[in-house]
C-alpha positions as CSV (number, residue, x, y, z in Angstrom):
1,X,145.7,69.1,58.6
2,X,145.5,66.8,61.8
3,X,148.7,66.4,61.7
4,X,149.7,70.1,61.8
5,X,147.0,70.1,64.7
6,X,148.4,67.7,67.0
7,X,151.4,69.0,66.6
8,X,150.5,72.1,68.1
9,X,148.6,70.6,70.4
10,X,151.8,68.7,71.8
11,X,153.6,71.7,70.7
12,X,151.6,73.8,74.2
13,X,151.5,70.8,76.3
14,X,155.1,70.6,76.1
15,X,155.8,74.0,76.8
16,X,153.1,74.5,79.3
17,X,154.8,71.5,81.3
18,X,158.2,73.4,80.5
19,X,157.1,76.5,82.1
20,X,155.2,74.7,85.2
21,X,159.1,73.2,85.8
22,X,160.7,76.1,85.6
23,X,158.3,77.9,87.8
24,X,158.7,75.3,90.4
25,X,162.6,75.7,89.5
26,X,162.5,79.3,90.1
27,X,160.7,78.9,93.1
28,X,163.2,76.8,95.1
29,X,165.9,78.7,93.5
30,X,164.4,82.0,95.3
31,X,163.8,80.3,98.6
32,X,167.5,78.6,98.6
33,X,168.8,82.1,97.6
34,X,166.7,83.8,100.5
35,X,168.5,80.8,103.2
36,X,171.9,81.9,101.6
37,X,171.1,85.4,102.0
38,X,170.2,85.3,105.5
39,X,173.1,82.6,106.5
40,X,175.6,85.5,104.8
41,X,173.8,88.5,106.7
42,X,174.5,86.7,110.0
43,X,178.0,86.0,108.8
44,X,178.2,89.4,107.9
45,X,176.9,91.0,111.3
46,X,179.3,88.8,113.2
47,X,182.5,89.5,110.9
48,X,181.6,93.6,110.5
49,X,182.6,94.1,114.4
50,X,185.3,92.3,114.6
51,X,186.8,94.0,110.8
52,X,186.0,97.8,112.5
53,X,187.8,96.6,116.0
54,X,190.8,95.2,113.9
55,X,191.0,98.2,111.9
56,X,191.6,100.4,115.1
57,X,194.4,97.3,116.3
58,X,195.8,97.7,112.8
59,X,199.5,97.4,113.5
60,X,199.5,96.5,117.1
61,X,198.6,92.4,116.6
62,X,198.2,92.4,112.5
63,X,199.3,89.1,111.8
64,X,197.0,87.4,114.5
65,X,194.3,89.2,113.9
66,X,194.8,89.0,110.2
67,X,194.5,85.4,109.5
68,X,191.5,84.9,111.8
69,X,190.0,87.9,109.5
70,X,191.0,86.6,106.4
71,X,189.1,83.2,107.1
72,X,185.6,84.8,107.7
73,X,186.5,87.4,104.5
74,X,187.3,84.5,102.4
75,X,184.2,82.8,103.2
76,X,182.1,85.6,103.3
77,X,183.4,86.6,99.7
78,X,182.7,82.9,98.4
79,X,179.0,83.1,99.6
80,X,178.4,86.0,97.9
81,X,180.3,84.8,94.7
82,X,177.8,81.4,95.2
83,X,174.6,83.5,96.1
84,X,175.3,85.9,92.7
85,X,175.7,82.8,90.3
86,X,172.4,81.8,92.0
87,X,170.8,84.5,90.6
């Protein structure tokens, strides 16, 4: 019967410290998800001008314009992607 005792006894302790981690874990993980966030809103407040300005050049200097864009989409789309798997 002690036996069966302390094993419950180590049974809670163990999750208890388990669940303490985790919290801690999940924590961080909300706090480095907030700095992604806001990095990516920035990003995104920068980028959204210049995509609505290139939309109305569309056609007149596409392929310079295009690349430039693609580079910020690209990494715009991979912090998002990183953020999401984050969460």
């Amino acid at each position: 019967m002690a036996d069966v005792k302390e094993q419950i006894t180590n049974a809670l302790e163990h999750f208890k410290q388990q669940r303490d981690e985790l919290q801690v874990q999940l924590h961080l993980a909300k706090a480095d998800a907030k700095d992604e966030w806001a990095r990516l809103e920035k990003q995104w407040e920068e980028t959204k001008p210049k995509l609505e300005a290139a939309r109305e050049e569309a056609g007149k200097t596409a392929e310079s314009v295009g690349a430039a864009l693609g580079l910020a989409i690209d990494e715009l789309k991979k912090g998002y992607e990183r953020l999401r798997s984050r969460l």
